[in-house]
Structures are given as C-alpha cells and as structure tokens.
Residue frames as qw, qx, qy, qz and C-alpha x, y, z in Angstrom:
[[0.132, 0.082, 0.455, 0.877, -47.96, 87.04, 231.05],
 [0.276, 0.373, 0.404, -0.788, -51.07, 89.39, 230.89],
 [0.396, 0.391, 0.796, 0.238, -53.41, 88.73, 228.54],
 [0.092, -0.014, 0.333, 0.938, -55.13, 91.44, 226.13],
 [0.404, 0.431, 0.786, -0.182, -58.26, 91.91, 226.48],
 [0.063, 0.016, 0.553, 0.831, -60.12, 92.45, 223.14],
 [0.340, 0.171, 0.230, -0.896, -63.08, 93.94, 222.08],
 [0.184, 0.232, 0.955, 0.018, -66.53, 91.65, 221.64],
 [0.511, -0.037, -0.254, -0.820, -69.46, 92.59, 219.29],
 [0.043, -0.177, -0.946, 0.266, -72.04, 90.02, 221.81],
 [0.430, -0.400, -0.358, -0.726, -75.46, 89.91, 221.83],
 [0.126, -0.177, 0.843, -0.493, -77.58, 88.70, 225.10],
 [0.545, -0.148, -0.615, -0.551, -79.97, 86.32, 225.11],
 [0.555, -0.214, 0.595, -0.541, -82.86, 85.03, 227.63],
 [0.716, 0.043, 0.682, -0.147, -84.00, 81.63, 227.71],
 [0.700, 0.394, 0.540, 0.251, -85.43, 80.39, 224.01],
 [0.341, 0.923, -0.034, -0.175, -84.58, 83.45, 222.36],
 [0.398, -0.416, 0.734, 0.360, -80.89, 81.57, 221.95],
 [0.608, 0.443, 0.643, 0.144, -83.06, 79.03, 219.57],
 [0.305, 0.903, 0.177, -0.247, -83.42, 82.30, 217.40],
 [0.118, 0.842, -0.475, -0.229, -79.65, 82.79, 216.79],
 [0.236, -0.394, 0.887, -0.051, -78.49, 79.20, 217.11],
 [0.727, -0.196, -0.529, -0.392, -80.02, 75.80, 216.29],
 [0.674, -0.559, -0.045, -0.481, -81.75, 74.36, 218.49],
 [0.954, -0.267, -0.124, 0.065, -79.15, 71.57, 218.62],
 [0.644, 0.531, -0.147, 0.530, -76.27, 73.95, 218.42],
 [0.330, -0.656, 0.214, -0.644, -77.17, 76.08, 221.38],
 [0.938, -0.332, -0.021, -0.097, -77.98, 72.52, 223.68],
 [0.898, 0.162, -0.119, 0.392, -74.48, 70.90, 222.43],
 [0.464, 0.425, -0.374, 0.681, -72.49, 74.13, 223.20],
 [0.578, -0.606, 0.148, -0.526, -74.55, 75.09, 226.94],
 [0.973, -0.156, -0.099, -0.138, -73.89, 71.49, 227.42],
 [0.814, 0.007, -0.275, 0.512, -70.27, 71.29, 227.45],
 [0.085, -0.552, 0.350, -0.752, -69.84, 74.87, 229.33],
 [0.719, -0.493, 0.247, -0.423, -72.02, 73.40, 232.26],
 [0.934, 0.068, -0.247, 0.248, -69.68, 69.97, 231.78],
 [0.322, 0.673, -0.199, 0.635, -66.94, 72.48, 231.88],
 [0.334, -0.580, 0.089, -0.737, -68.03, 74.07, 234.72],
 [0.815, -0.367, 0.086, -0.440, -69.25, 70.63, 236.76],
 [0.051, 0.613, -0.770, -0.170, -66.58, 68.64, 235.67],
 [0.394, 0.211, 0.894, -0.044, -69.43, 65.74, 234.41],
 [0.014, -0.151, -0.583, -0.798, -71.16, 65.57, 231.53],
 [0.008, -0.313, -0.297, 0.902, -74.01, 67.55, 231.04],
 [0.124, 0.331, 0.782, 0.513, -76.63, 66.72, 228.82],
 [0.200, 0.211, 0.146, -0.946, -79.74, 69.54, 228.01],
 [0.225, 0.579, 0.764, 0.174, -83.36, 69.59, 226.61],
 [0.014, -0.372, -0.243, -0.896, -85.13, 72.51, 225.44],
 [0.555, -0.725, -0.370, -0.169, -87.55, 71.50, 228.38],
 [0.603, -0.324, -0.375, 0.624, -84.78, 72.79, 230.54],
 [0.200, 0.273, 0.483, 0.807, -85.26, 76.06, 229.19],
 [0.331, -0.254, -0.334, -0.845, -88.83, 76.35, 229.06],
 [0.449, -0.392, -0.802, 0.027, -90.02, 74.29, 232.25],
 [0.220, -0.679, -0.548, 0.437, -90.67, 77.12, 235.24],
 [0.436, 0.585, 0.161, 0.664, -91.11, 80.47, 234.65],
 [0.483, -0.847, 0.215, -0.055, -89.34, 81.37, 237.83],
 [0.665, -0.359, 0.392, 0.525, -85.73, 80.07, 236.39],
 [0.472, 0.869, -0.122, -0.087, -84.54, 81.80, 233.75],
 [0.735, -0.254, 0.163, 0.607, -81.22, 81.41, 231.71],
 [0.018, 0.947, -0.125, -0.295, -78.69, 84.50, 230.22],
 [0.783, 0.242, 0.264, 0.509, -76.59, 83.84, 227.15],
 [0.099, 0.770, -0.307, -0.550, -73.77, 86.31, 225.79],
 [0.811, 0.452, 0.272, 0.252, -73.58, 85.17, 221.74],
 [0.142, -0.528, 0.325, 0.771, -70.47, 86.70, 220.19],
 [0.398, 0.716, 0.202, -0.536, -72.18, 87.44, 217.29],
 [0.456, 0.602, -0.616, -0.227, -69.39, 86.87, 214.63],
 [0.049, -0.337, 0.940, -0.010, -68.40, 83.48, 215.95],
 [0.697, -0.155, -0.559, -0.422, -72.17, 82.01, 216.54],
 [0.664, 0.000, -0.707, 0.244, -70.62, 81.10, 219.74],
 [0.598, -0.780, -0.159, -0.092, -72.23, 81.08, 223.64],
 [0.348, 0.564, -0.428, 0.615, -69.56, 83.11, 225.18],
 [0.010, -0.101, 0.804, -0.585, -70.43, 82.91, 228.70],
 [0.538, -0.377, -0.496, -0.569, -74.13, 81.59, 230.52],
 [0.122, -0.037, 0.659, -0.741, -75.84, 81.66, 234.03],
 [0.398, -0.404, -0.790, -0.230, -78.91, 80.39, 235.25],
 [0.156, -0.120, 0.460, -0.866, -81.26, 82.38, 238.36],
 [0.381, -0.544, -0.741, -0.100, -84.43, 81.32, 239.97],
 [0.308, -0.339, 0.295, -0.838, -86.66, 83.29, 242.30],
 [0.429, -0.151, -0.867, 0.204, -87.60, 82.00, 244.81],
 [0.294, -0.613, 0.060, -0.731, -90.62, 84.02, 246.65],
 [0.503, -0.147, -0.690, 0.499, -89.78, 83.57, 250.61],
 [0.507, -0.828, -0.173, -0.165, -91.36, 85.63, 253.23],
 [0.169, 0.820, 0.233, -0.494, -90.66, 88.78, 253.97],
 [0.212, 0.797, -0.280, -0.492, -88.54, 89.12, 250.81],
 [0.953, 0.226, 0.192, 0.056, -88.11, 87.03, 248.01],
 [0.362, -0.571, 0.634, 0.375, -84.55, 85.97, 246.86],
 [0.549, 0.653, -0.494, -0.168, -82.61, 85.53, 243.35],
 [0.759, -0.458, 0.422, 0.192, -80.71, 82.31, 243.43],
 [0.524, 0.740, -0.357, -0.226, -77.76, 82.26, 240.74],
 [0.799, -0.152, 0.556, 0.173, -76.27, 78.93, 239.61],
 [0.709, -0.034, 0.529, 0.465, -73.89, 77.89, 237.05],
 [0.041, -0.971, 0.172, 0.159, -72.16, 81.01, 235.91],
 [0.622, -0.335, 0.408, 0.579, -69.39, 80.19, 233.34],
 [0.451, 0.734, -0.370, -0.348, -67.80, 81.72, 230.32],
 [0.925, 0.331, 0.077, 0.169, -66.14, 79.48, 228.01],
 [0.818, -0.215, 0.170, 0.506, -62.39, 79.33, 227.68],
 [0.521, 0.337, 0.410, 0.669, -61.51, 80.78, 225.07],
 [0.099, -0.794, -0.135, -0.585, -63.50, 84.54, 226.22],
 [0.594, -0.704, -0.335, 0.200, -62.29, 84.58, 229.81],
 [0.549, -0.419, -0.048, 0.722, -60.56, 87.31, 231.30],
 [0.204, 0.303, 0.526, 0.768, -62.44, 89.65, 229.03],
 [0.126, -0.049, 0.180, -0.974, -64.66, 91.22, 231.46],
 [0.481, -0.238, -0.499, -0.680, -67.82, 89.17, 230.39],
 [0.366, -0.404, -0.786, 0.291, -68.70, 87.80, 233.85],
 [0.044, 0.321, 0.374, -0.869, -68.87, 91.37, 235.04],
 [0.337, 0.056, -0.461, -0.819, -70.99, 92.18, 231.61],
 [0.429, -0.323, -0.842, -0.051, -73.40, 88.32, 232.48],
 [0.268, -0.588, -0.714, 0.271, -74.43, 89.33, 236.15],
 [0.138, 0.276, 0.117, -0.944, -74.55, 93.17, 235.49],
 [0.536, -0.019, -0.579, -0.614, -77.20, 92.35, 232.40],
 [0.402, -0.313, -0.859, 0.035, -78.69, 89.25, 235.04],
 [0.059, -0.418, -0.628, 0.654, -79.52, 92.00, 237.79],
 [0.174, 0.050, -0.351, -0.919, -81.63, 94.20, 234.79],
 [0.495, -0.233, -0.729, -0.411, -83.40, 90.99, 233.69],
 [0.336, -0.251, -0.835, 0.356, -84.30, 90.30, 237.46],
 [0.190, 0.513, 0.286, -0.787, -86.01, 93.94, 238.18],
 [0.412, 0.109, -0.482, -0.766, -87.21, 93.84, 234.63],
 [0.497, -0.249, -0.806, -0.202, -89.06, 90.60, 235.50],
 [0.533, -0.548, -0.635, 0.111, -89.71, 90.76, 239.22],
 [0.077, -0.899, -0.132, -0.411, -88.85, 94.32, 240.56],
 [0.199, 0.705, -0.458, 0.504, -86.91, 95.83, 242.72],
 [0.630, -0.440, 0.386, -0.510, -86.38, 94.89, 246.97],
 [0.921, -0.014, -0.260, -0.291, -84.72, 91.57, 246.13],
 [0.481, -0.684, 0.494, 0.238, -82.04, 89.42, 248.08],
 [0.798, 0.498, -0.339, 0.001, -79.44, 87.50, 245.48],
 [0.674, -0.503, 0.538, 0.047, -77.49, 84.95, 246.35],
 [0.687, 0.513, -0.512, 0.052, -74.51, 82.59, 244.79],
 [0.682, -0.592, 0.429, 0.014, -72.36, 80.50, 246.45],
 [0.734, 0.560, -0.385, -0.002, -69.03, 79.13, 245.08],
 [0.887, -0.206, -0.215, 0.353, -65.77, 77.27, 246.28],
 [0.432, -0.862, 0.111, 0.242, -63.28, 79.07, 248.20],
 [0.698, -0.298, 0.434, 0.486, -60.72, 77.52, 245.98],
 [0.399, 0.788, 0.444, 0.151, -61.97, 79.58, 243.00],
 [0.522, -0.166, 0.096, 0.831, -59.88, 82.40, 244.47],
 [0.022, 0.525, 0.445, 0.725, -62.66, 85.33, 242.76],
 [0.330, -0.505, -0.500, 0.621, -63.56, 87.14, 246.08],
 [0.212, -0.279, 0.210, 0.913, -62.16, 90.30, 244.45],
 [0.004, 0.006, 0.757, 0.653, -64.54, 89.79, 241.86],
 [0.371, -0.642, -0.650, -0.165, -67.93, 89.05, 243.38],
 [0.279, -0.680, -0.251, 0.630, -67.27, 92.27, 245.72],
 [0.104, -0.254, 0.229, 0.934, -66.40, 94.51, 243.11],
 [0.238, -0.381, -0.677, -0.583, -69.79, 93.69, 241.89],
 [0.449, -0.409, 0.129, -0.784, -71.66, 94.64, 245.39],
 [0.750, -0.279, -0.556, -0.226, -71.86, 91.15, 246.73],
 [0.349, -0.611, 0.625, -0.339, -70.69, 91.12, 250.62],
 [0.571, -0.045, -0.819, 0.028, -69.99, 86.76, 252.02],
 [0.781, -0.257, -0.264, -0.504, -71.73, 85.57, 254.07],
 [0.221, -0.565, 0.770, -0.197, -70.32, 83.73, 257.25],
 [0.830, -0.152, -0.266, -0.466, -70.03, 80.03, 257.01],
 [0.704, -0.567, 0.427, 0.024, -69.23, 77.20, 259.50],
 [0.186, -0.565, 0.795, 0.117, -65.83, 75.22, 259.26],
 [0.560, 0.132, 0.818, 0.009, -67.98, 71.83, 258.25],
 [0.547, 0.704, 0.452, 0.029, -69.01, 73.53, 255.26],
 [0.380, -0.407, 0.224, 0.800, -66.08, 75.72, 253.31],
 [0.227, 0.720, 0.513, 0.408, -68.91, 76.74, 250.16],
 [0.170, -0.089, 0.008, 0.981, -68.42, 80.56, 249.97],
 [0.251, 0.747, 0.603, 0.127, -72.50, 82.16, 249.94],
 [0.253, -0.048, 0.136, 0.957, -72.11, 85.73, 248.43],
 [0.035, 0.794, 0.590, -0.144, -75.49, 88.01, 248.91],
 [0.054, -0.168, -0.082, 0.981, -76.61, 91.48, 248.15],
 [0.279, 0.710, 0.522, -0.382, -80.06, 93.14, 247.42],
 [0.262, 0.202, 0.508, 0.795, -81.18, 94.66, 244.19]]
C-alpha cells in the first residue's frame, strides 16, 4: 500500500539553534534515540557534542506544530590537499515522517549550509550499507558510488558542490 505523503510546516535548524526551539533536554533525548534508531545501540548526547569543533556541524528539520526533530544529519570538513571534502554521517528521519521527501529536503538544505560556511569546489562523501537498498535515492540527488573491493561491501557515494 502507498503511503500519502502530507504536507509539513518544518523549520531547519543548525547546531545550538535547536536549544532555541526545544529544551535543551528535549532536543538531546529525541537526537538520541534517532541516532539509537539509526545505530541500533543506545546513544547518549551532550550539548558538548554540538558545540565541540567548528568543522562538524549538525542539521535539524523541527516540524514546527509537533515540537518534534523530524529528520537530522551530521557533516564535517575535513580540509585535505588539493581539495577539501564534506564528510556526512548519521542521516536519519524518524519513523513516523519517512517517505515524505524530507531526506531529499535534509541534504538539499546540508549542501547550502556547506557553501554558506565553506564555499564552493568541495568533494562530499557518505557511505552506507548496500542492504539499505536507497541507490535510487542518493543518485537522484547527484551523488555517483564509488567502486569498492569485495572485502568491504560499505557503499561510498561522492559528488562535488
């Protein structure tokens, strides 16, 4: 059966600027069980996670009526010779909002924040499980895979902003 997808009044949010809509321990407690979610182990958070480099950054969608972190991702730069690279980790939405378009809405709004912070001429990487099955998905966004060997079945998905 196809789901519906319905229409979300969301706000985005960078790092602490969550703290702003949320409390401090509301925002932790619900980040915390998406990345559980997501890792399948618990996940525990500080606000020093947050606010410790200021070469990782995180991206919140808030649906606005609900109070509630609809989906969140995490990126680091990383400045390599000759060209520095995006790395993007732990990318989930929360049950209850999937299949609603808001991944595509997370890393279109993550590649803004990344030229808004560090400019244009970058590489971006991800890398997920083959068994995920979302190919379709991370191409229709511009990413191309990466080959990898047979001892290692991780999926690395690149493109350049």
């Amino acid at each position: 059966m196809d789901r519906e997808q319905i229409t979300l009044d969301y706000e985005v949010c960078m790092n602490t600027e969550l703290f702003d809509r949320l409390t401090v321990e509301n925002a932790l407690e619900q980040v915390g069980e998406l990345l559980s979610d997501l890792h399948k182990s618990e996940v525990v958070l500080s606000v020093k996670d947050f606010t410790d480099s200021a070469d990782t950054n995180w991206l919140f969608l808030l649906d606005k009526d609900a109070g509630q972190i609809m989906s969140v991702m995490q990126f680091s730069l990383a400045r390599t010779p000759p060209k520095s690279h995006v790395y993007i980790n732990n990318v989930v939405t929360h049950s209850d909002y999937r299949r609603n378009g808001l991944g595509t809405v997370l890393l279109n709004e993550s590649f803004r924040a990344m030229v808004r912070l560090w400019g244009t001429g970058l590489g971006v990487e991800l890398t997920n499980s083959p068994k995920k099955d979302n190919a379709g998905f991370y191409e229709a966004l511009g990413f191309t895979s990466r080959a990898h060997d047979s001892d290692n079945p991780t999926v690395v998905w690149v493109m350049d902003i």
